[in-house]
C-alpha positions in Angstrom: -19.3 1.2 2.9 -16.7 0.7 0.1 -13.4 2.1 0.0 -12.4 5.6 -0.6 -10.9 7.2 -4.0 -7.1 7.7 -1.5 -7.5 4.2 -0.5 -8.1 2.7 -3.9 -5.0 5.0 -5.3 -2.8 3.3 -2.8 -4.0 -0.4 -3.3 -3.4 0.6 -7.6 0.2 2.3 -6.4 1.0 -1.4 -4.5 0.1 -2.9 -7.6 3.1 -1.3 -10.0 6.7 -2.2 -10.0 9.5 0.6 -9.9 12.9 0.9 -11.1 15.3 2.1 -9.5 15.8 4.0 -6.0 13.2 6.3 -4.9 11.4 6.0 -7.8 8.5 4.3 -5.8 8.9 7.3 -3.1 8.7 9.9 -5.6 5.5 8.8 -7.3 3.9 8.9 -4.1 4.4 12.5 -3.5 3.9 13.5 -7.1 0.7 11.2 -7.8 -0.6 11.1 -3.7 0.6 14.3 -2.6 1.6 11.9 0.4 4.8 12.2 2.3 6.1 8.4 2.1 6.3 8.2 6.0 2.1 9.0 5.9 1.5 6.6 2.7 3.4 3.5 4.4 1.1 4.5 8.0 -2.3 4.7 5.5 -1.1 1.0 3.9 -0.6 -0.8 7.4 -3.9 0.6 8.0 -5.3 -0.5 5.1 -4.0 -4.1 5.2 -6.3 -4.4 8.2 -9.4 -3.2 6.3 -11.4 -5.6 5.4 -13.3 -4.0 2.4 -9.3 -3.8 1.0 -9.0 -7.6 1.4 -12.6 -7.5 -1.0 -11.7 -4.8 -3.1 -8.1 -6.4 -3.8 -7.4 -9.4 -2.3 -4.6 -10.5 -4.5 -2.3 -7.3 -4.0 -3.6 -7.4 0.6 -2.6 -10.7 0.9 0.5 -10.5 -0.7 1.2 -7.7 1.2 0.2 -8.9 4.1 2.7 -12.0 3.7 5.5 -9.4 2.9 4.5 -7.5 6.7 4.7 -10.7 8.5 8.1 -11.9 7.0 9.3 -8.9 8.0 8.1 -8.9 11.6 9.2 -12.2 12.1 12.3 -11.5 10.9 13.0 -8.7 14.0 
């Protein structure tokens, strides 16, 4: 089972750079129609999918790495 068309719009949103504050926050709502608190739950969950580590493994692991810094930072 592959990935669905939400799931593949978050991996592409991870992908982009934004400038500026909120800028990232905004485009969720406008492009996901995702309150940020929801998209950030959906991404955790998607860093443990599997078929995202095959469908994008560059932009997983990396944010993988960037999750685990931050928990071992707490």
């Amino acid at each position: 089972m592959e990935l669905g068309r939400r799931e593949l719009d978050i991996l592409a949103l991870e992908r982009r750079s934004f400038s500026g504050p909120g800028a990232k926050e905004r485009t969720i709502r406008e492009e996901l129609g995702l309150a940020p608190v929801r998209y950030y739950q959906l991404l955790n969950a998607l860093l443990n999918d599997p078929r995202a580590l095959a469908a994008d493994p560059v932009t997983v692991n990396r944010l993988r790495r960037v999750r685990e810094s931050r928990r071992s930072e707490r």
